[in-house]
C-alpha positions in Angstrom: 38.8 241.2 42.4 40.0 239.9 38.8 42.8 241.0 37.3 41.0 240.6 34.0 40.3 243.6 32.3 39.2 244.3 29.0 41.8 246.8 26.5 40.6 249.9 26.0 39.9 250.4 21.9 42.9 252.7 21.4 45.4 249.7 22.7 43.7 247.4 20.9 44.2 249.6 17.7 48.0 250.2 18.5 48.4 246.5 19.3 46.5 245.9 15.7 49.1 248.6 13.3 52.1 246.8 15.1 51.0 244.2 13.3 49.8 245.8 9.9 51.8 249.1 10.1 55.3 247.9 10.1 57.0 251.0 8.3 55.6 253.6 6.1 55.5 251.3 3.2 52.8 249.2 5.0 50.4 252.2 4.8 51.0 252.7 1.4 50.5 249.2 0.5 46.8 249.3 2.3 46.2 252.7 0.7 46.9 251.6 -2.5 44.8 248.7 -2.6 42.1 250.6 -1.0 42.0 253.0 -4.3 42.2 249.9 -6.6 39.3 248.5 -4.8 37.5 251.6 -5.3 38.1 251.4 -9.2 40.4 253.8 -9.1 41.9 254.9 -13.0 44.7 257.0 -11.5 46.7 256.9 -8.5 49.2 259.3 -7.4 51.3 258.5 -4.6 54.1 261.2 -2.4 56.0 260.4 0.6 58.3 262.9 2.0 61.2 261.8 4.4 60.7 258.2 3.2 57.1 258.4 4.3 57.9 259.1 8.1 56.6 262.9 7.4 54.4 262.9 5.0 52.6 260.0 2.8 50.0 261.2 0.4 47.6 259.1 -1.5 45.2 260.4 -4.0 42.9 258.8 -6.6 39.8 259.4 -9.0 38.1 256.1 -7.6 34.0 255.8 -6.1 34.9 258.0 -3.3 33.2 257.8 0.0 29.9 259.6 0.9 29.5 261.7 4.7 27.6 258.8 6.3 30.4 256.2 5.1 33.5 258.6 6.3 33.7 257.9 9.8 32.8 254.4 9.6 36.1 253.8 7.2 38.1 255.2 10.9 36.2 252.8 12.8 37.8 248.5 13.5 36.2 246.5 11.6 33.9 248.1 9.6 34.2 247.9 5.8 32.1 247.8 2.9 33.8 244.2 1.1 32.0 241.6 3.8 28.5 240.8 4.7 28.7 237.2 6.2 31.3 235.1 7.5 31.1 233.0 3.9 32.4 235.9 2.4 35.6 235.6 4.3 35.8 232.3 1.8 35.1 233.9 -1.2 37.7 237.3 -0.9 37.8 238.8 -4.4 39.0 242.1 -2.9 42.7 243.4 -2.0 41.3 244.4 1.4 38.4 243.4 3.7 39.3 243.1 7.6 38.2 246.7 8.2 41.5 247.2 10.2 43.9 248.9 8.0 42.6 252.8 8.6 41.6 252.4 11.9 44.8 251.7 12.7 47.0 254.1 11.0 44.8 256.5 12.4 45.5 255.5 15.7 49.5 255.8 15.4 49.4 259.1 12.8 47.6 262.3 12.4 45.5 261.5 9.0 43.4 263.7 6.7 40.7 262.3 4.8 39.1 264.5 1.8 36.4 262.2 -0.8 33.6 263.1 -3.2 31.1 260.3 -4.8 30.4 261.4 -8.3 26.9 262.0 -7.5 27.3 264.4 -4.7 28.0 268.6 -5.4 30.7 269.1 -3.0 33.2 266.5 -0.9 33.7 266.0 2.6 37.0 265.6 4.9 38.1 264.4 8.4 40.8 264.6 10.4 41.9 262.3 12.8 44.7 262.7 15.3 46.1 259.5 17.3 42.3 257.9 16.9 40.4 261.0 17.9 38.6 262.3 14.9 37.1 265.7 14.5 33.5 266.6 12.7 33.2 266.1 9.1 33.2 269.0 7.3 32.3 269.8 3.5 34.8 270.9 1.1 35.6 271.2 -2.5 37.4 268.0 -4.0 37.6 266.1 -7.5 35.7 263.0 -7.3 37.8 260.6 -5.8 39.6 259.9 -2.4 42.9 262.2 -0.8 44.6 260.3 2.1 47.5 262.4 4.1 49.1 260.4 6.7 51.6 262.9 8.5 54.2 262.2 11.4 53.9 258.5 11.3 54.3 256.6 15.0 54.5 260.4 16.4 52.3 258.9 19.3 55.0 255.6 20.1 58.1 256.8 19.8 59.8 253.4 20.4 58.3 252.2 17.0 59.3 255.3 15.2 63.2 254.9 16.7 63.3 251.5 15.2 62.1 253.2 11.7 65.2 252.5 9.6 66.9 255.5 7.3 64.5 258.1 5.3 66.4 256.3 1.8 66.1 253.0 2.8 62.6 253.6 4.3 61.9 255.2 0.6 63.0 252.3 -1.0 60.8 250.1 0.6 58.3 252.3 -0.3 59.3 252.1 -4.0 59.4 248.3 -3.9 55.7 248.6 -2.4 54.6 250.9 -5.3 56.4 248.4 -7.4 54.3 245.3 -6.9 51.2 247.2 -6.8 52.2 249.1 -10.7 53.1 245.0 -12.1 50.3 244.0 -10.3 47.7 246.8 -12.2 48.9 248.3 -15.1 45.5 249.4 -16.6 46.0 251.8 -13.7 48.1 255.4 -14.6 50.5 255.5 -11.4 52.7 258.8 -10.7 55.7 257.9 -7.6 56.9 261.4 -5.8 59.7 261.3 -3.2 60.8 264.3 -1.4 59.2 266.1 -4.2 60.9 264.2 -7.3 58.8 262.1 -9.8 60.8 258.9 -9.6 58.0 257.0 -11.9 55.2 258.2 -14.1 53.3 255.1 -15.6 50.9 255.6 -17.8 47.9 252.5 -17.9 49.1 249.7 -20.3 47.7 246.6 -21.4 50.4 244.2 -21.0 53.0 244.3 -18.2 56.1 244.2 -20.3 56.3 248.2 -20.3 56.2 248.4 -16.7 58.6 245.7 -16.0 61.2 247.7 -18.5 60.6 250.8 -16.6 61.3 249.1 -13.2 64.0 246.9 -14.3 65.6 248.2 -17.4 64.8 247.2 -21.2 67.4 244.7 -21.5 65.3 242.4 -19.1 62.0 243.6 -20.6 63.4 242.2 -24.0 64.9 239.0 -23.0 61.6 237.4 -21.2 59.7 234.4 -22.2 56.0 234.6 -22.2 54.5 232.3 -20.3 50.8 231.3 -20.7 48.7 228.4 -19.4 45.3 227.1 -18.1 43.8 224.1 -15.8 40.3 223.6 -15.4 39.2 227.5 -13.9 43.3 228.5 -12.8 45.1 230.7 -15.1 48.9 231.3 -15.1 50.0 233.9 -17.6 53.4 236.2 -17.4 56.9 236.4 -18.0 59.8 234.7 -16.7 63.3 235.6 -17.3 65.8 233.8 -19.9 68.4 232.0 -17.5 71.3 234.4 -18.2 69.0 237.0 -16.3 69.4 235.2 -13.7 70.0 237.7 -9.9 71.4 236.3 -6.9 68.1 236.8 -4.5 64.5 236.4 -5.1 64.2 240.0 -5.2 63.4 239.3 -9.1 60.3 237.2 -8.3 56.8 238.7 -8.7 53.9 235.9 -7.6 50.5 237.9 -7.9 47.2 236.4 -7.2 43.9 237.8 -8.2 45.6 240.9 -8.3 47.2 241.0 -5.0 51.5 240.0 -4.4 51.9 237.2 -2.7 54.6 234.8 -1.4 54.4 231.2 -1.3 57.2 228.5 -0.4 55.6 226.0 -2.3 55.2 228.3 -5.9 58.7 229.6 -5.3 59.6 226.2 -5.3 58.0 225.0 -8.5 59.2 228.0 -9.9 63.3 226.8 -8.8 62.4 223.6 -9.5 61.5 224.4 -13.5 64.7 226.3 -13.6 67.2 223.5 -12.0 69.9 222.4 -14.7 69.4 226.3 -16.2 70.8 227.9 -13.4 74.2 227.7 -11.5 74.0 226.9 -7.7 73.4 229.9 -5.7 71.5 231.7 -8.9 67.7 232.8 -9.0 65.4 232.9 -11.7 63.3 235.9 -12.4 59.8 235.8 -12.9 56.4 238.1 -13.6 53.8 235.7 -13.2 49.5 236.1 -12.6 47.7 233.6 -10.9 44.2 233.3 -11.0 42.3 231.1 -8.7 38.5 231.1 -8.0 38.1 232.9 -4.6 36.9 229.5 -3.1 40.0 228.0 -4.0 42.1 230.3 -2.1 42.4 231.7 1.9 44.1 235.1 1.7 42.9 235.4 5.4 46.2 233.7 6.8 48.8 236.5 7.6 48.3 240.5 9.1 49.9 241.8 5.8 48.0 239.6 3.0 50.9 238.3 1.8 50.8 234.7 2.8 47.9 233.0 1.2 47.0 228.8 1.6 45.4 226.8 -1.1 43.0 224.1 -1.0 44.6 221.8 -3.7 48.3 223.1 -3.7 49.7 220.2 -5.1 47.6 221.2 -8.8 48.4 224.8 -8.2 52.7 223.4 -7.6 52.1 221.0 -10.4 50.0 223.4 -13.4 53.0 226.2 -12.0 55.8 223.8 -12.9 54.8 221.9 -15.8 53.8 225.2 -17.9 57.2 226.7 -17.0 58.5 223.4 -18.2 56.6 223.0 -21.3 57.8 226.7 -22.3 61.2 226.0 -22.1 61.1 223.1 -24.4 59.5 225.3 -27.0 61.9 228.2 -26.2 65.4 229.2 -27.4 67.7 228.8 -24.1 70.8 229.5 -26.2 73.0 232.8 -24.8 73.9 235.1 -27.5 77.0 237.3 -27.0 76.8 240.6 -28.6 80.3 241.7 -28.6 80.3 245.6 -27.7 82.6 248.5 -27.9 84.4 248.1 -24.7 84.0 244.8 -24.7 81.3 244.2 -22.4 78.9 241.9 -24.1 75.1 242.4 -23.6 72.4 239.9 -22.5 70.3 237.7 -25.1 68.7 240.1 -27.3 65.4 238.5 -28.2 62.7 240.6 -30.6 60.4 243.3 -28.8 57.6 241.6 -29.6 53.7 242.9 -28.5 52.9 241.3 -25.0 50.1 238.8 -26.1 47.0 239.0 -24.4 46.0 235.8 -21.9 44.2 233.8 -24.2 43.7 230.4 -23.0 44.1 228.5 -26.7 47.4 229.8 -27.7 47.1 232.6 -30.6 47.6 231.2 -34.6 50.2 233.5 -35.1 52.7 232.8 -32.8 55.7 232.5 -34.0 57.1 228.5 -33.8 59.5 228.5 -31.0 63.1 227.6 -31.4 64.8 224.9 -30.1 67.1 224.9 -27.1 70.7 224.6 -27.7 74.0 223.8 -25.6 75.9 224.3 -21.9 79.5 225.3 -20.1 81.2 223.9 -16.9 84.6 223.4 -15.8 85.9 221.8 -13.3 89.9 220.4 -12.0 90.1 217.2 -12.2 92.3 214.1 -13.6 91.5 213.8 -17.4 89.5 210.5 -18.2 91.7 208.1 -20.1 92.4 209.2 -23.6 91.1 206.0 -24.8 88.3 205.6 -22.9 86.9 209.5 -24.2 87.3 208.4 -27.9 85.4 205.2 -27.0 82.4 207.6 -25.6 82.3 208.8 -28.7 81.8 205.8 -31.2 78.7 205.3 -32.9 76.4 202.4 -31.7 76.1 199.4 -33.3 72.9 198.8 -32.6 69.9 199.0 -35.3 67.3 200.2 -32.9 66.2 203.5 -33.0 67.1 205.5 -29.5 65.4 205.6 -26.0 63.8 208.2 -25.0 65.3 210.5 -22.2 62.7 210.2 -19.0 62.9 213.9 -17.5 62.0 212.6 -13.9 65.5 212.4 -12.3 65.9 215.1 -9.7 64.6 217.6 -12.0 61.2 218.4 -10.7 61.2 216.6 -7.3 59.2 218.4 -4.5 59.8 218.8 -1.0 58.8 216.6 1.2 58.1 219.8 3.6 55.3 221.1 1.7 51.9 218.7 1.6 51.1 220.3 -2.2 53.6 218.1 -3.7 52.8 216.2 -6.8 55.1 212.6 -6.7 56.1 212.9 -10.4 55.3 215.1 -13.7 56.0 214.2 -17.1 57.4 216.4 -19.4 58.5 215.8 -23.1 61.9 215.5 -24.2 64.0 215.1 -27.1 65.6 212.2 -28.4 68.6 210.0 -26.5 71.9 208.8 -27.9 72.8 205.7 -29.0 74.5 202.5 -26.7 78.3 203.6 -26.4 79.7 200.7 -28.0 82.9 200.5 -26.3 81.2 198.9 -23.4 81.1 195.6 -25.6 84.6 196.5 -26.2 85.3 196.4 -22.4 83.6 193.1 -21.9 86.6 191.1 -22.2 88.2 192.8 -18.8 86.4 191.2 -16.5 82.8 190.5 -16.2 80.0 192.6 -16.5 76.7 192.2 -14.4 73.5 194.2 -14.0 73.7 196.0 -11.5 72.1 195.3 -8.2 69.0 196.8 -7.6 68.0 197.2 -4.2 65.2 200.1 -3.6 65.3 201.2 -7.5 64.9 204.6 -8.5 61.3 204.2 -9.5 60.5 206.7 -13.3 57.3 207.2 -15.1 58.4 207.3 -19.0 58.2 210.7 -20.8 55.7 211.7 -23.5 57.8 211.9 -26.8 58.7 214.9 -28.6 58.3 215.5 -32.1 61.6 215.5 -33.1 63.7 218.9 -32.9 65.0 220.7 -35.9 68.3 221.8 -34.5 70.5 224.6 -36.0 72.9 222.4 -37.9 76.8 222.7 -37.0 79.0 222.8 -40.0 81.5 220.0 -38.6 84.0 220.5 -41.4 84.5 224.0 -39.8 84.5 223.4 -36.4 87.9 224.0 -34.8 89.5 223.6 -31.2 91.3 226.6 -29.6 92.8 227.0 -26.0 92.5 223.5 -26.1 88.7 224.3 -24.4 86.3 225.5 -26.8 84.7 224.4 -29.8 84.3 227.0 -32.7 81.8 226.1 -35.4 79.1 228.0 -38.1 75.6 227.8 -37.5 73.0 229.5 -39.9 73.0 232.7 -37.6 76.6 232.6 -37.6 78.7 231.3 -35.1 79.1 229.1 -32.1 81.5 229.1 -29.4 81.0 225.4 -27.4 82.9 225.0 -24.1 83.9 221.1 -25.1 83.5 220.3 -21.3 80.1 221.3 -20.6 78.7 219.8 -23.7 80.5 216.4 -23.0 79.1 216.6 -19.5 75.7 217.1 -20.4 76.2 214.5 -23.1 77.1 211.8 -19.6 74.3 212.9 -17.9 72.0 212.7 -20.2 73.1 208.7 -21.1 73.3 207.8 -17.0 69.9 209.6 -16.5 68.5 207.2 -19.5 70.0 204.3 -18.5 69.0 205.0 -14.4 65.6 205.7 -15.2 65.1 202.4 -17.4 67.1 200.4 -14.5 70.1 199.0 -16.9 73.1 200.6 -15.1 75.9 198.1 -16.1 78.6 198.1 -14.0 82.1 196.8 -14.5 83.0 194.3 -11.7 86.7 194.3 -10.3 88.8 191.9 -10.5 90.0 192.2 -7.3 87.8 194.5 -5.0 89.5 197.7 -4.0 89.7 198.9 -0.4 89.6 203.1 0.0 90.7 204.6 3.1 88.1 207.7 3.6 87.8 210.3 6.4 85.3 208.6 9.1 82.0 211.1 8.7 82.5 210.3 4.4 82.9 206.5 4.9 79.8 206.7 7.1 77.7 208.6 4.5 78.4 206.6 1.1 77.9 203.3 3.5 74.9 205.1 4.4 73.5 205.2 0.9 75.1 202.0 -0.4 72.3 201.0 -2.2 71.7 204.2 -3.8 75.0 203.9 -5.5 74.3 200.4 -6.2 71.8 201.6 -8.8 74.5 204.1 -10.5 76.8 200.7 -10.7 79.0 201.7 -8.1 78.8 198.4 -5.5 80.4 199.1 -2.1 80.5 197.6 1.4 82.4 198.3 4.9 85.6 196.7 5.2 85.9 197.6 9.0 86.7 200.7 10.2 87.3 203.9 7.7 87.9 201.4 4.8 85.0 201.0 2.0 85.7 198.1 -0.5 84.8 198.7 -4.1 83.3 195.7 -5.9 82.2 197.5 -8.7 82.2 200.4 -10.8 79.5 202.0 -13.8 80.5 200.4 -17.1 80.5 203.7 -19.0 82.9 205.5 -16.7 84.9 202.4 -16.0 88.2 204.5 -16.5 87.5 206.5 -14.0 89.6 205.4 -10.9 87.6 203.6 -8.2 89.1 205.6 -5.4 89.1 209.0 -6.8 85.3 208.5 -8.0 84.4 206.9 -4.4 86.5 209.9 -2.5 84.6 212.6 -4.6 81.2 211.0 -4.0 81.7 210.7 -0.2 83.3 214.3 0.0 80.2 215.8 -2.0 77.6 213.6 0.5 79.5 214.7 3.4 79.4 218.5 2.5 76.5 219.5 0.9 73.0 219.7 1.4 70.9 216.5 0.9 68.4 216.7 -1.6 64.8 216.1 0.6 63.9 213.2 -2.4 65.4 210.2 -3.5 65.0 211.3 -7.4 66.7 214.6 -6.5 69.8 213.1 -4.3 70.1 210.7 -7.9 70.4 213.9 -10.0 72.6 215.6 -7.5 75.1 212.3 -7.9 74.7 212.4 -11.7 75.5 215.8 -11.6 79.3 215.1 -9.6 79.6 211.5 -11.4 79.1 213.6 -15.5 81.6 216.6 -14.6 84.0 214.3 -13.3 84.2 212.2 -16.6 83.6 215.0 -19.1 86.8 216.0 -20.8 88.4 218.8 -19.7 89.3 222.2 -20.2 93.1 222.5 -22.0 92.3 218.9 -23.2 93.3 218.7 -27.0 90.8 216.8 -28.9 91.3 215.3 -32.3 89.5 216.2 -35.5 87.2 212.9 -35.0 86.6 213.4 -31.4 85.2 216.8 -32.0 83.0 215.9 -35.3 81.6 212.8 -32.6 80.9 215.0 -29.9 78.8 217.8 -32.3 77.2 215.0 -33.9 75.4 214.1 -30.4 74.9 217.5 -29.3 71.7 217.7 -31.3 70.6 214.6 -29.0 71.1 215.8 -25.9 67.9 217.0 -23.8 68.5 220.7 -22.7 71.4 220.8 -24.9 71.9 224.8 -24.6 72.6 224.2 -20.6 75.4 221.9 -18.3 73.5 219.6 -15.8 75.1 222.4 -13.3 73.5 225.8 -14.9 76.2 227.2 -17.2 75.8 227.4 -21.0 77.5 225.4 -23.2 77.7 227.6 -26.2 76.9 231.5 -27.0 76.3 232.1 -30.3 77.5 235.1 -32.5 75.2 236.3 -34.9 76.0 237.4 -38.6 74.5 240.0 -38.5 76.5 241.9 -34.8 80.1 240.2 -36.2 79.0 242.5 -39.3 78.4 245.5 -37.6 81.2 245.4 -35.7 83.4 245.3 -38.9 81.5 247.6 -40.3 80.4 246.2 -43.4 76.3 246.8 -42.3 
């Protein structure tokens, strides 16, 4: 005799809610989308206990007639798929027909639902997958779902249920992404009897994101608004000081439905790098629409996953959009000094929430420019000298470069297939040659240097130039021998002298790696550095990496790396404490996946190591040089790390809190 058998259909249901049922928040997220299929104008959602009691689900959507009632209990059955081609063309939340039929199975459900058309509704009730006869009764047009004692019939699963407030909390979350996701649908949240929300149906988002996250974040986000052939990105995203330490802040919905996606969350990081400090998130609302063709949202139990058949335009049209907005966007934080002295976020204009127009409107206002960055870091101060050299205006007629963007700031991952190998983006204007290189020519010779496996760059698309708020030099002073306070027209700027020199650094390496003319400063006598083993072994590792920053090294035999060579431009930098730093950072932290992106990560060490410093006193020349260039520098308003340079003070808040306005 086999031992063979076939599952009777009440396992096979339990078997299928353990995998869409995973806590009360699953069946609301089915239920939900089930009214929104049904067209549903108003939806009205209760839980009691967190849901483990009680969830209750009402809408004025199509409504179900008596023949259809029992079917919607039933595996796979469903009214949203004909043919297995339909399977490739989903353009509802739900369609597997397994959602009901298995709640049922683990729950004692009661089903009330009138079409408009009939005189009088009908109900069910089901009780662990037995359902009685349908009965008439009297009902609004529309659909009731009660879903009491959840898991009563598998007691292990319920015992694994966590807390009734965290288990309501992940209910909110689920009503959440379902109220972004629809707001031209009027939502009502009870718990235990409490109205937590009451939405009433909008046009825009904007409204529901200040009622789930709080008008200061509502006020402070960048609209975002693009189109590719037949995909549509519209949204918000979130200026970078509203940055959260999780992507709990990230909201990815397509067609309609939340999703999760390694590869958008990773465009979306990847548009942010250089705005954000390391660890930081950025926040973002963002639609995606996708012809149903173009899409398989049949990948995972719960929806969420989704797979799409030419990521790498979906990652690219994603990233360059959020680029292209930021260019055109004030990135500047603005301190609004308080009483208390807490200071608020960027206070930006509530504005009305444009609609997704795929030519962007007349009237939009011109954006403003970015502006500056802040970073600080211990470290032996750069030769005195050497800094004031930086800062010397080029002798050279020529009018300046332009700054490629392609270095480590939008690299993909080499895990993900949807990977695009470069984008373009454009840029402002560069900076001048730093003539004190010519100045340093006498020391000892200086070669090109070598260029084994060069960092290969596509050249950016220029930029009309920026109008940038103007910096009254004469006024500019220095205090705590770290900041930088000058007038703008809005009315001051506080500059943290170290981040905007770093940025400054980066931006000239980045230029002069991307157009392969690193000049490095040979030695006159190559310098031997004694490392720990596992750092000599990594900077050997990627000698000719470092070879195309200027920095030329080879083994010496055994932990000792000689130094040949140095970069020009940071030539007073000492060989050994540059070489130590570099092979301490390799050694430590994660490896960028691309070449591009382990360049950037280098330039980002190599520029905060020759910036000046904090508690560094600057003279009344270096500081007019260094606020001449800062109007040249490419993301200006943000250190190559994440941290602003400056935060402004407007006229009109320094007059309020005077009180003269």
């Amino acid at each position: 005799m086999g031992v063979i058998q076939k599952l009777p259909p009440s396992v096979v249901n339990q078997i299928a809610a353990g995998e869409v049922v995973e806590r009360p928040a699953s069946v609301v997220k089915e239920m939900m989308e089930n009214a929104i299929d049904a067209k549903a104008r108003r939806l009205e959602v209760s839980v009691e206990r967190g849901g483990k009691d009680l969830i209750r689900i009402a809408d004025d959507g199509e409504g179900m007639s008596p023949e259809d009632l029992p079917l919607a209990f039933t595996p796979h059955a469903t009214s949203k798929l004909q043919t297995a081609e339909d399977l490739h063309r989903v353009r509802t939340l739900g369609f597997r027909g397994e959602a009901l039929a298995a709640i049922a199975e683990i729950s004692k459900v009661r089903c009330q639902t009138r079409r408009a058309d009939a005189s009088e509704g009908s109900e069910v009730q089901i009780e662990a997958g037995v359902a009685g006869p349908i009965k008439s009764c009297g009902c609004p047009v529309g659909t009731v779902m009660e879903v009491r004692n959840l898991f009563f019939n598998t007691p292990v699963r319920r015992a694994f249920l966590k807390s009734d407030s965290t288990e309501a909390g992940h209910v909110a979350e689920t009503f959440a992404r379902v109220a972004l996701a629809h707001p031209e649908v009027h939502m009502t949240f009870r718990s235990s009897g409490k109205i937590v929300h009451d939405l009433p149906a909008v046009a825009g988002i904007r409204e529901r994101i200040a009622a789930f996250f709080g008008r200061e974040l509502a006020e402070s986000l960048l609209w975002v608004e693009g189109k590719l052939d037949q995909t549509s990105l519209w949204g918000y995203v979130g200026h970078p000081s509203q940055s959260r330490s999780s992507t709990k802040g990230q909201y990815l919905f397509l067609g309609g439905r939340y999703v999760r996606d390694r590869s958008l969350s990773h465009a979306l990081n990847e548009a942010y790098r250089g705005l954000l400090m390391v660890g930081r998130n950025p926040v973002a609302f963002l639609n995606l629409e996708i012809p149903p063709e173009e899409v398989d949202v049949n990948v995972h139990p719960t929806k969420i996953e989704v797979r799409f058949r030419d990521p790498q335009r979906v990652y690219s049209h994603l990233l360059s959009t959020l680029r292209q907005t930021f260019l055109g966007s004030d990135l500047h934080s603005r301190l609004q000094p308080v009483p208390g002295g807490k200071p608020t976020g960027p206070p930006t204009p509530v504005v009305e929430e444009p609609a997704p127009s795929w030519s962007p409107p007349a009237n939009r206002p011109t954006p403003t420019p970015p502006a500056s960055p802040a970073f600080n870091l211990d470290s032996e101060p750069a030769d005195r000298q050497e800094i004031a050299a930086w800062f010397q205006p080029s002798r050279k007629p020529a009018s300046p470069p332009m700054i490629p963007d392609s270095v480590g700031q939008i690299q993909p991952p080499e895990w993900s297939h949807s990977l695009p190998g470069r984008f373009e983006f454009a840029k402002g204007e560069a900076f001048n040659e730093f003539s004190s290189l010519e100045e340093r020519r006498d020391e000892a010779p200086i070669q090109a240097a070598p260029s084994p496996a060069p960092v290969r760059l596509e050249p950016a698309r220029p930029e009309p130039r920026r109008e940038v708020d103007p910096v009254g030099h004469a006024k500019a002073i220095q205090v705590h021998d770290s900041y930088l306070i000058a007038e703008t027209s809005e009315g001051m700027m506080v500059i943290d002298q170290h981040a905007l020199h770093e940025r400054i650094i980066y931006e000239e390496l980045r230029k002069r790696v991307a157009e392969g003319r690193v000049e490095s400063q040979g030695l006159l006598v190559p310098e031997p550095v004694h490392m720990a083993a596992d750092e000599a072994a990594v900077v050997l590792e990627h000698a000719d990496l470092l070879a195309t920053l200027g920095l030329e090294i080879e083994g010496f035999g055994g932990d000792t790396v000689l130094v040949r060579s140095v970069p020009a431009m940071l030539s007073g930098l000492q060989p050994d404490r540059l070489l130590h730093d570099l092979g301490e950072h390799l050694a430590t932290q994660p490896i960028p996946p691309t070449r591009d992106g382990l360049v950037a990560e280098l330039l980002h060490m190599v520029s905060c190591k020759a910036a000046i410093k904090a508690g560094q006193k600057l003279t009344a020349e270096e500081i007019d040089a260094l606020l001449e260039r800062r109007e040249l520098a490419a993301d200006a308003h943000h250190c190559p790390h994440g941290r602003p340079t400056a935060l402004i003070f407007t006229k009109s808040e320094l007059e309020k809190q005077f009180g003269r306005i």
